[in-house]
N, C-alpha and C positions, 0 to 999 in steps of 0.2 A: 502531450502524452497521448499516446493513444490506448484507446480501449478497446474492448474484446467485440466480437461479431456474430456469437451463439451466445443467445438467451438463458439463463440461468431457469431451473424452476422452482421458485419460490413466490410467497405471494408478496406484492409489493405493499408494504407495510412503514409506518416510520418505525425503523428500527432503531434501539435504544440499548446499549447494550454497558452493561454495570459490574465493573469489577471491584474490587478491597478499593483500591485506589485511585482509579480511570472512569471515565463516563465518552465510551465510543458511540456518535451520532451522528446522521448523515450533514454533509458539506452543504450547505449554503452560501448565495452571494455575500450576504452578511459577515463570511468568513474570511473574504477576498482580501482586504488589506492585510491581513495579520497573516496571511500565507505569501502573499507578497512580500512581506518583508521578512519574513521568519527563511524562505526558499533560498536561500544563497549557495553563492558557487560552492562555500563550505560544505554543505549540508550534500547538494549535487554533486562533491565532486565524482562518487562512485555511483552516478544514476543517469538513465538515458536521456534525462528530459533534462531542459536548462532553464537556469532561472528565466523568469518572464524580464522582457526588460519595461513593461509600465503596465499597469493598475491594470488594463482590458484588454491585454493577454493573461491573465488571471484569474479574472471576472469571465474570458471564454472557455479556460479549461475546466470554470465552475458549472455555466450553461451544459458544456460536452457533458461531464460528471453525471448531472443532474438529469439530462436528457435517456444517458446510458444505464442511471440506474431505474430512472421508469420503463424501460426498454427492455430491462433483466440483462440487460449485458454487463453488468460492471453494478459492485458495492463498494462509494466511497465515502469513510469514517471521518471526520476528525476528530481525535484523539487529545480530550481535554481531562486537567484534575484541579478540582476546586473550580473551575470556569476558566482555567486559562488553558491557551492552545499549546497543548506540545505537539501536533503535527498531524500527516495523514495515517492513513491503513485504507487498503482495498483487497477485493478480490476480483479478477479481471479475467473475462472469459476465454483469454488470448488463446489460452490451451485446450479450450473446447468447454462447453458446459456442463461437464464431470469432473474435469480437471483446473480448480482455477487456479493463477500465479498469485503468490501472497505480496503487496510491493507496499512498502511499510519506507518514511520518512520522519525523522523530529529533527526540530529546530535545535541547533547546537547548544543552547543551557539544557536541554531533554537527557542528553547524552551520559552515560555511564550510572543511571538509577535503577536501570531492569523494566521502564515504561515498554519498550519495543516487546520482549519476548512477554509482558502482560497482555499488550493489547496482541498480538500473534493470537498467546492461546486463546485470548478472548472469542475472537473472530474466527477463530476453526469450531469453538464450542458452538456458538450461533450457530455456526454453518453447519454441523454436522446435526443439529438439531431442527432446520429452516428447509436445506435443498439437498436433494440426492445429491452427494456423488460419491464417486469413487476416491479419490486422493488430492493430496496438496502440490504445488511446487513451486518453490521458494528459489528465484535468482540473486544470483549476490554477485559485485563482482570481488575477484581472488583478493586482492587487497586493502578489502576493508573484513578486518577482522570483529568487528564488536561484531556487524551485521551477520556473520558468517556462523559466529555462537548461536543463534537462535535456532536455526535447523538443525546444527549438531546435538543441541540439547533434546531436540522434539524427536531423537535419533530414524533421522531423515539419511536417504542414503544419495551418494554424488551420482548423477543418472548422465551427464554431460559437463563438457568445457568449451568453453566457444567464444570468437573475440564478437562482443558488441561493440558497435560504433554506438560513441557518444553525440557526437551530430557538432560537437562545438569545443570539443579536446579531444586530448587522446583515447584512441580505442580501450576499451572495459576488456579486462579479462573475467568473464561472466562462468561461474561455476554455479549449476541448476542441480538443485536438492529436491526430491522427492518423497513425501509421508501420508502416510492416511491416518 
């Protein structure tokens, strides 16, 4: 995965962020197995990056993560309840350090509880209270609809459609939502 290349302004802090039901906290190597095995082609099939194929391409996306968010370029969460991992959340400076992309993954048991649009709003609430900016924007690609309900509910407006390469299947049709 790649991450953003402007600096967010916030202070770097361990963030801890507490919702009814979730406890979003920054990614550690410590995290690495259980994202490893939890990342599957399922999980990717509608995301640009592909699963790792062993433990320390993993453990480097954790290093990257880690490095980026001391850096202010990128906040990456993982998104746990009661101590178990359902998955990631970030905010990713890709769009400049006013605008970040919200890019939200869980492990396939995560799926259809409403954890994703918790942690969303979690993570805009933080954020609108932590760093300036101006607005959100949320990529999805066209065909995965759960993910697609999250920005419609935040009533985010369609700003773009545009084919992303997945790098390892077929091209994403990527429809980019925008909110503040």
């Amino acid at each position: 995965m790649e991450f953003g290349d402007k600096p967010f302004e916030f202070k770097r802090t361990n963030i801890l962020i507490q919702t009814e039901r979730l406890l979003l906290r920054p990614i550690s190597l410590s995290d690495a197995k259980v994202i490893f095995k939890t990342f599957t082609s399922s999980v990717a099939r509608h995301m640009t990056p592909k699963p790792a194929q062993n433990i320390s391409e993993t453990e480097e996306f954790i290093r990257n993560a880690i490095n980026a968010f001391e850096e202010g370029r990128d906040i990456q969460l993982v998104i746990e309840k009661a101590s178990e991992f359902l998955g990631l959340i970030g905010l990713h400076s890709r769009k400049g350090h006013k605008t970040p992309e919200i890019g939200l993954w869980l492990k396939e048991e995560a799926w259809g509880f409403g954890y994703g649009y918790e942690s969303v709003l979690a993570i805009i609430d933080w954020a609108r209270n932590n760093i300036y900016l101006d607005e959100f924007v949320y990529p999805v690609d066209k065909k995965n609809e759960r993910s697609k309900r999250i920005p419609l509910r935040l009533g985010a407006k369609l700003i773009s459609e545009y084919k992303g390469q997945r790098g390892w299947a077929e091209d994403l049709e990527i429809e980019e939502y925008r909110f503040r």
